[in-house]
C-alpha positions in Angstrom: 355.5 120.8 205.4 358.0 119.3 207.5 360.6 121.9 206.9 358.5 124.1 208.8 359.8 122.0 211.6 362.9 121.7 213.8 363.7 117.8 215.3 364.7 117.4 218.6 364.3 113.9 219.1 365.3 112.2 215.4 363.3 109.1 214.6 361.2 109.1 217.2 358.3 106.8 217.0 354.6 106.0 218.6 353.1 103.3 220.4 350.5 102.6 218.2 348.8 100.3 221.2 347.5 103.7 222.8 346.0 107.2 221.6 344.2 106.9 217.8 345.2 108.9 214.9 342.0 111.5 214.7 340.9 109.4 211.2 341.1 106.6 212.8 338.6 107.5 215.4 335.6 105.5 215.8 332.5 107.4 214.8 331.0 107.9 218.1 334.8 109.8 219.1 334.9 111.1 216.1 331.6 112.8 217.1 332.5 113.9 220.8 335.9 115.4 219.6 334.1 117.2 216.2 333.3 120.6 215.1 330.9 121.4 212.2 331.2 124.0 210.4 327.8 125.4 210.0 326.2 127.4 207.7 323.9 130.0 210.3 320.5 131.1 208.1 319.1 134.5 209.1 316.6 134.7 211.9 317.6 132.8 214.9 320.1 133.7 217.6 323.8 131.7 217.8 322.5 129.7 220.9 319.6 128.8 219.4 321.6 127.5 216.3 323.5 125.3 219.4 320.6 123.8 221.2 319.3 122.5 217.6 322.4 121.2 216.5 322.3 119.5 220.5 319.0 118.1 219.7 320.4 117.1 216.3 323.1 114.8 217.2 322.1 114.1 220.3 325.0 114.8 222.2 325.4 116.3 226.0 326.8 119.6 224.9 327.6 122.6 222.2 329.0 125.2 221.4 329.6 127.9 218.9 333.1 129.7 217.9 331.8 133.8 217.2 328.8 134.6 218.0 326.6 136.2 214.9 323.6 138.4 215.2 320.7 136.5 214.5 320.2 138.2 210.8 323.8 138.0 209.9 324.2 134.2 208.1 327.2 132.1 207.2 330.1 130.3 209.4 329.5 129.5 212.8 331.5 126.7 213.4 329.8 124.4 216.1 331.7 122.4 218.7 330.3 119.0 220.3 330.6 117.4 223.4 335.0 117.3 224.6 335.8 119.7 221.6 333.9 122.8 223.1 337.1 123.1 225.0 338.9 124.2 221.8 336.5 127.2 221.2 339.5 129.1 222.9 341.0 128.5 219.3 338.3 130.1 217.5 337.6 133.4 219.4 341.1 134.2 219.5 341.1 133.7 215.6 340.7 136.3 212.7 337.3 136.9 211.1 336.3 137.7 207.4 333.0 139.0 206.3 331.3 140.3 203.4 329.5 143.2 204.0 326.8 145.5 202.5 326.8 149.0 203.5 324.0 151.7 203.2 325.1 154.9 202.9 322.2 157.8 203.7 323.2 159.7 201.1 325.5 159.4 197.8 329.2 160.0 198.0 331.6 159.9 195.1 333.2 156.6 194.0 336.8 157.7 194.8 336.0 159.0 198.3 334.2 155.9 199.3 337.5 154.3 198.1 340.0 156.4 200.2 337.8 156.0 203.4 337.6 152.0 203.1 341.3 152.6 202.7 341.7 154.8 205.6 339.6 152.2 208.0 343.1 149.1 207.2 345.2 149.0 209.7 344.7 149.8 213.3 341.3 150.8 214.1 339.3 152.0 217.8 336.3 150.9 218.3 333.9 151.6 221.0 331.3 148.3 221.0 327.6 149.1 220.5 325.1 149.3 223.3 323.9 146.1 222.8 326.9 143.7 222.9 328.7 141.2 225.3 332.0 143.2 226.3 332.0 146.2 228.6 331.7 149.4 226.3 334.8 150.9 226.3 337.1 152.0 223.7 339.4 149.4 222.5 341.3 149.0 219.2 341.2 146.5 216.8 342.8 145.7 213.8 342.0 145.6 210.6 343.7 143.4 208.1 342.1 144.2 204.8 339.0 145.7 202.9 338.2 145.1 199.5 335.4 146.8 197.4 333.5 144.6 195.6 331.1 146.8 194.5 329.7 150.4 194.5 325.7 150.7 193.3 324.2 154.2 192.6 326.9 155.7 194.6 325.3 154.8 197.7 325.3 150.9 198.1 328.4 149.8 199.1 329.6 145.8 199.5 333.1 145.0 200.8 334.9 142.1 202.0 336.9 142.7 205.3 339.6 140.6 207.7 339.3 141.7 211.2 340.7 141.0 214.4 338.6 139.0 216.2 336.0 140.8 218.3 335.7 143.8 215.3 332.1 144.8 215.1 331.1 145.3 211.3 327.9 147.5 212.3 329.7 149.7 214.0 332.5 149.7 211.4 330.3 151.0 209.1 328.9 153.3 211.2 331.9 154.6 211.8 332.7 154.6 208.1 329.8 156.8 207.1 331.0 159.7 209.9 333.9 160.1 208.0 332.4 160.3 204.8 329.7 162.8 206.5 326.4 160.9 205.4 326.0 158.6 207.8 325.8 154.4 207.5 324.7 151.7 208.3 325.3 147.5 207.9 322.3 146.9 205.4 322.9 143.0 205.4 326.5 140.9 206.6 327.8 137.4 206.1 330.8 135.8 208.0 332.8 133.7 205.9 335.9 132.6 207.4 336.4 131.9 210.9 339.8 131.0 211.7 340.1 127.7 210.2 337.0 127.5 208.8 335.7 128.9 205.7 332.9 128.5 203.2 334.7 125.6 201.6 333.5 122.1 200.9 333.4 121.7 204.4 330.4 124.3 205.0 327.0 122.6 206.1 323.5 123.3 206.5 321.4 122.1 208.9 319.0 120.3 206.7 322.0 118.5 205.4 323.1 117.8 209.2 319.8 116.2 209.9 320.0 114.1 207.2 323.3 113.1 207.6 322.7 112.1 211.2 319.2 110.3 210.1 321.4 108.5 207.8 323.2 107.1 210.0 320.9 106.1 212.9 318.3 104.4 210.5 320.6 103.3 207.6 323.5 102.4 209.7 325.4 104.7 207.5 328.1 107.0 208.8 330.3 108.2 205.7 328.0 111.4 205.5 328.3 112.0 209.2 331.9 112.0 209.0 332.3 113.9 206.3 330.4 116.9 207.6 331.9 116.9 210.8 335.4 118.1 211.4 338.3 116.7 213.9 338.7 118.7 216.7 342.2 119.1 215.6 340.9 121.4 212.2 340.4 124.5 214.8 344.3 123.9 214.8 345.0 124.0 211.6 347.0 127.3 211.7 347.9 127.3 214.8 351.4 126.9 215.8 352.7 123.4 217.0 354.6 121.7 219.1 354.9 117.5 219.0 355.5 115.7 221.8 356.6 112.0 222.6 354.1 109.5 223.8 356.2 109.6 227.4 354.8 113.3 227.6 351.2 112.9 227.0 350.1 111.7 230.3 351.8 113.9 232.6 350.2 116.8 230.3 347.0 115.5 230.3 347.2 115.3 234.5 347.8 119.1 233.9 351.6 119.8 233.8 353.1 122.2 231.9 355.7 120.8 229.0 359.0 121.1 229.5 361.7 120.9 226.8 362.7 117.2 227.0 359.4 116.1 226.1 359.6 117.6 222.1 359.7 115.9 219.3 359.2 118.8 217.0 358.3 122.2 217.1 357.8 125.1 214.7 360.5 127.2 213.5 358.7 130.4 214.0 357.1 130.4 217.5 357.4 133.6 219.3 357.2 134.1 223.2 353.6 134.4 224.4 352.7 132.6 221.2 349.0 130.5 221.7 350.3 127.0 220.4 349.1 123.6 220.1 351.1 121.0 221.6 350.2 117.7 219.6 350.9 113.6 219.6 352.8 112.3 217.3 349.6 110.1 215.8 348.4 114.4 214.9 346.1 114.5 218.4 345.2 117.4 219.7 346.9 117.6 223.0 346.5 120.7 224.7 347.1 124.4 224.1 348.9 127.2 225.8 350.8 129.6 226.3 355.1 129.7 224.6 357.2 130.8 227.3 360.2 131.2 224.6 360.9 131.7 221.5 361.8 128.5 218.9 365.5 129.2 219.3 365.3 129.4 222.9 363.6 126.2 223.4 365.6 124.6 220.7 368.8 125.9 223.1 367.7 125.8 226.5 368.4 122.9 229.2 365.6 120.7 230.2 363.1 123.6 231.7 359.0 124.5 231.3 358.6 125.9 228.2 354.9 125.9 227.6 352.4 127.0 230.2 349.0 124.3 229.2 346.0 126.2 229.5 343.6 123.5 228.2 343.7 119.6 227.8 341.8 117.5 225.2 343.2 114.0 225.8 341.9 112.2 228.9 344.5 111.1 231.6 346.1 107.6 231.1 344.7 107.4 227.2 348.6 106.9 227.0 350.0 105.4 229.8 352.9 107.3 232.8 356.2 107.0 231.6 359.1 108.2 233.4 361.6 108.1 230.2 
């Protein structure tokens, strides 16, 4: 909603000769700058899930947002080709699951209830033996557990929002210590990451392969489209900043944006904030790092406000401007 926004610059307008609105993209950019959000079936490993999805579409490169174990199913958002530069988005962003939990032996109904209750909040975790992290504890937090359901006092399924990097077996684990019985993560499914959930956008790979098939041999690519998502929907919650077409060039060459270049910005960025600095046709710039707060950048003199940490738009897409 635009009152989300403070102006800037009032009236400011684009050059509609350079850049491309994201759904105006043709389908082979539409493809190098798309995520899908896949649905991962149990059995084969995250990387594996990318090299098929590379073979797929036939692109030069992939990647996934969250690794999953290769029994736990649901989102793994996949990244193609420029837009594995985004991933950044999707690590740093909260996870939901649901999970079923097997406890070793039965524990009343009501104490199951206060321990789930006692795991919200802050949590410390020390990562399993197996894992990609050094193992050391860290803390995480957790944002919310909900029973779903309790079966013979001893089956236990729960929807959970987690910090990214939370690790659900060991959360239960940890879980069934404090009861005093002992736990473990019977069977888990991820179904948000970040931006994407299991929505209408959620796709199999069966219906990938068709959809690309489609496409190749029919010359059709409304199904292709439509399962892949702009690069811009890992943004979709991210706080942003929009800048005029005069800024987009010198950003793209890797400076850092300064105040004079915005358009528009959030009213409720904080300092050290991850943000995503946009064109005003809704591209994905770049992301980085807020060196103030929206009040102080709304106030300041012409200074570096945002330190860019990754750019998505290739240098002279829009050409040097020096006003």
């Amino acid at each position: 909603m635009e009152d989300e926004y403070i102006y800037l610059i009032k009236d400011a307008k684009t050059n509609p000769e350079y850049g491309c609105k994201p759904e105006d993209r043709t389908i082979q950019q539409h493809i190098d700058h798309g995520i899908i959000n896949l649905d991962k079936p149990s059995g084969p490993t995250s990387h594996e899930i990318d090299l098929w999805v590379k073979d797929i579409m036939h692109v030069k490169k992939t990647g996934h947002g969250g690794t999953l174990d290769p029994k736990v199913t649901g989102v793994l958002p996949v990244a193609l080709n420029a837009a594995t530069k985004a991933l950044q988005l999707l690590l740093l962003s909260p996870k939901e699951y649901v999970c079923l939990m097997h406890l070793h032996t039965k524990v009343d109904e009501t104490r199951i209830c206060e321990v789930l209750e006692e795991f919200t909040g802050k949590i410390y975790q020390l990562p399993p033996i197996k894992s990609a992290v050094k193992r050391e504890v860290r803390t995480r937090n957790i944002y919310a557990i909900k029973l779903l359901q309790i079966r013979d006092n001893q089956d236990v399924l729960f929807r959970v929002e987690c910090e990214a990097g939370t690790y659900i077996r060991k959360l239960c684990h940890d879980i069934g210590a404090v009861l005093g019985c002992g736990a473990h993560m019977a069977e888990l499914r991820r179904t948000m990451a970040g931006a994407f959930k299991e929505d209408d956008t959620l796709t199999t790979l069966q219906d990938l392969t068709d959809a690309y098939y489609y496409y190749e041999h029919d010359g059709d690519e409304s199904y292709l489209r439509s399962i892949i998502q702009p690069i811009e929907y890992a943004a979709r919650f991210i706080k942003k900043i929009y800048v005029k077409d005069s800024a987009v060039d010198a950003i793209s060459h890797g400076a850092n944006l300064a105040s004079s270049g915005i358009v528009k910005l959030n009213r409720n960025i904080h300092k050290n904030n991850v943000v995503a600095v946009m064109t005003l046709k809704g591209e994905l710039l770049a992301i980085g790092k807020s060196l103030y707060t929206t009040s102080e950048i709304v106030d300041s003199e012409t200074q570096i406000v945002v330190n860019i940490q990754k750019v998505f738009i290739a240098p002279k897409t829009y050409p040097m401007m020096w006003k």
